[in-house]
N, C-alpha and C positions, 0 to 999 in steps of 0.2 A: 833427767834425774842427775842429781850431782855425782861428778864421781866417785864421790867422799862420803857418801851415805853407805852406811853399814847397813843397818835396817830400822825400820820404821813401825811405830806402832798408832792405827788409827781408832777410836771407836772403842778400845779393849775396855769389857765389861766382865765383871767376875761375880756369881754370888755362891753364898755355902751356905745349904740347908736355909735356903730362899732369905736370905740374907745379903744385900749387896756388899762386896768385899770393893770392889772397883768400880767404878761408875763413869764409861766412856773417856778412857787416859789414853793419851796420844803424845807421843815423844819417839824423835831421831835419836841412834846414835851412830855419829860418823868417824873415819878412820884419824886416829891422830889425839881424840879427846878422852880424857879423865876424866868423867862424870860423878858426880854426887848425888847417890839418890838420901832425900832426908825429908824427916816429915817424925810427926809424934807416935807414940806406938799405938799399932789398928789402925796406920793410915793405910796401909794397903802392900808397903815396900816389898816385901817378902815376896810377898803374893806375885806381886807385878813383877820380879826378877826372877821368876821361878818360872812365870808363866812365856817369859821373853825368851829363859834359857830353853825351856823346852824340857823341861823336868816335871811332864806333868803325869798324874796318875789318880786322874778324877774326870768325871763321865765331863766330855767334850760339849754336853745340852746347857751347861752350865758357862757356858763362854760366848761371848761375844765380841764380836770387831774382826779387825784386821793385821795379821804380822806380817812383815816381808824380809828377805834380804835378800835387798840388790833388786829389788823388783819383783821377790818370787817368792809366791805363796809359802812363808814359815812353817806351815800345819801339811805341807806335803813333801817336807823334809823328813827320811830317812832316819832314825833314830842316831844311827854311826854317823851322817851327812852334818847333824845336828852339831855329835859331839866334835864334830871337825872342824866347826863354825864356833862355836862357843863351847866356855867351860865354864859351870856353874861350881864355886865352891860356898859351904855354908858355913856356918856357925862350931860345928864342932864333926866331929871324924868317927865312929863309932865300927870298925866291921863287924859284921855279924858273927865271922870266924874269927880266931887268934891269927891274926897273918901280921908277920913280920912289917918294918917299914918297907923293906925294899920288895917285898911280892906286893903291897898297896902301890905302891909307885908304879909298878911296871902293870900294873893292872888298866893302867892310862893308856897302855900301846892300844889297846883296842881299838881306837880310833885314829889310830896316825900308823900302826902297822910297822912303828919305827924303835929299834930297841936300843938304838945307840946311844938315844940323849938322857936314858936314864942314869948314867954316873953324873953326869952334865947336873940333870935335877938335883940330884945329892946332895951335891956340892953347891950349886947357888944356894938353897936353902938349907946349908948349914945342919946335914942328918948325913954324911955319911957316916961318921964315925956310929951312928945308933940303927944302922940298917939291919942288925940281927935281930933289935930288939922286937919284942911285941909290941901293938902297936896300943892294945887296952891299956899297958902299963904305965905311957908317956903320959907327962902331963897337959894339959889340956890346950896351953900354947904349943907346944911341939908336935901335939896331933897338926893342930894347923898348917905347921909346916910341912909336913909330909903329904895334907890335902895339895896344898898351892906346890909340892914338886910331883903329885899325880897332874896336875892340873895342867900342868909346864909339859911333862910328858904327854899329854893329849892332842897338843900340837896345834891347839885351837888358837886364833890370834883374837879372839873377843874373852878378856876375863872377867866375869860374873860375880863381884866378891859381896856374902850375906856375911856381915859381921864376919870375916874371916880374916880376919885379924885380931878379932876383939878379946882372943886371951892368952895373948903373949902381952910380955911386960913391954913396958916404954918401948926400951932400949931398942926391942925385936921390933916392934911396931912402925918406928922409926925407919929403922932399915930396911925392914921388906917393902915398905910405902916409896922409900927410895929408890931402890931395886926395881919395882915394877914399874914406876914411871920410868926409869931411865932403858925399857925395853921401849918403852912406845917411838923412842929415837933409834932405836938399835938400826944396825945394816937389817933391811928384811931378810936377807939372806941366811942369817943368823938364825936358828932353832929355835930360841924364843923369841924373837923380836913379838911383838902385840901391836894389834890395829886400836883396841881400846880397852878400858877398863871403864866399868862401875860399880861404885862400891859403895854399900850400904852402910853406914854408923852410925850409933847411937849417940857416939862422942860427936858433936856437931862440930868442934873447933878442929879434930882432926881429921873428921871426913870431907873436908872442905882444905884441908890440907894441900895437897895438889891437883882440886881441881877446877879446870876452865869449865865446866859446864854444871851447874845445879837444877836438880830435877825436884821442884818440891810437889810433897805429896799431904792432905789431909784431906780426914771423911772420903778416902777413899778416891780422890781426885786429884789431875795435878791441878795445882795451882799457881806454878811459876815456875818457868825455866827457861836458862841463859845464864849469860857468866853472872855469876856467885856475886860481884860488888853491885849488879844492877839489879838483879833479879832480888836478892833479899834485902828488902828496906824493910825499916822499921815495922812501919804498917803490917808486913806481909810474916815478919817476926812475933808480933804480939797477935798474931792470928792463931799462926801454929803451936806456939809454947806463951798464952799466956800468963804464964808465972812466972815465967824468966826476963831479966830486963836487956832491952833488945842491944843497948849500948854494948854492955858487954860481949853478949854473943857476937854485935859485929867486929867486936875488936880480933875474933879469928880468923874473919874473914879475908882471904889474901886481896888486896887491889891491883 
């Protein structure tokens, strides 16, 4: 096995209320890559990032295939093992109680047992100054932020990102897309360095933004992946979206 395999999925089958959600999807991810998972909506993305992160809370009859990491049965990983290995952030941030920014943050130690890097968190993602605040009262990009500085505090070096970016403005967008690539080079030594990220958008020019590896997904299946210039040709464009004309979309595509 390479030494650079993070984990792997074989065979992964999904369905809801006998409905195939995923239909035998198989994809690496290895230490080092930015992944793009994309595809149209009810292609299955969610499902399949949720089911890699191990966020799952639906009868296991319903599953089928194989996860590994590193060679080892995913599905006999430890809930804490899990969160120590990956961090799944989604779309939006919701507690069930009023808790401040800084007790959602520090709520990450659960899995890393480590309380020091949450000023560290903070401060990369740009919330200390609002750590008193409640966390319902932020607006909807700044909850994000406070996911991906729980996330950071979790200590996991696999980031899992569902649209979790997708409601901050530009500007934030921008930066934090910068900022997490520029962990994946960090010293490992470092608190956050990251072995990989994938990240889900609906924005296809920016989810392709910085990455070397594209996972595409329709009907539930992949159906191409590899670096982003090879993997989406035209052909494989006017599959997924189409109503979109493919020239354009590839003009986001980095070479």
């Amino acid at each position: 096995m390479a030494e650079s395999l993070l984990m792997q999925a074989r065979g992964v089958s999904w369905c809801d209320d006998e409905t195939a959600v995923l239909d035998r999807c198989g994809l690496e991810i290895s230490r080092g890559s930015w992944a793009a998972l994309i595809g149209p909506n009810g292609a299955g993305k969610s499902t399949l990032l949720q089911l890699l992160a191990g966020t799952w809370g639906f009868p296991q009859s319903h599953f089928r295939g194989e996860i590994s990491w590193q060679g080892r049965d995913w599905l006999t990983f430890k809930s804490r093992e899990r969160a120590q290995k990956v961090a799944y952030v989604g779309s939006d941030l919701d507690p069930a109680f009023p808790l401040s920014v800084e007790e959602v943050v520090q709520s990450g130690v659960f899995a890393s047992g480590n309380c020091l890097n949450i000023e560290a968190a903070l401060e990369f993602c740009l919330i200390s100054s609002m750590r008193k605040k409640l966390v319902h009262k932020l607006s909807g990009g700044e909850r994000q932020r406070v996911a991906l500085a729980r996330a950071l505090v979790q200590g996991a070096r696999v980031l899992f990102l569902d649209e979790a970016l997708s409601k901050m403005d530009i500007d934030h967008q921008l930066d934090f897309g910068s900022r997490l690539k520029a962990l994946l080079s960090a010293d490992p030594r470092q608190p956050f360095a990251l072995d990989s990220v994938v990240l889900v958008s609906h924005d296809f020019t920016f989810g392709l933004r910085w990455a070397d590896q594209a996972i595409v997904l329709a009907g539930g299946k992949v159906v191409g992946s590899g670096v982003p210039s090879q993997v989406l040709t035209p052909e494989l464009l006017q599959l997924i979206y189409p109503r979109a004309a493919p020239e354009l979309l590839l003009e986001g595509v980095q070479k």
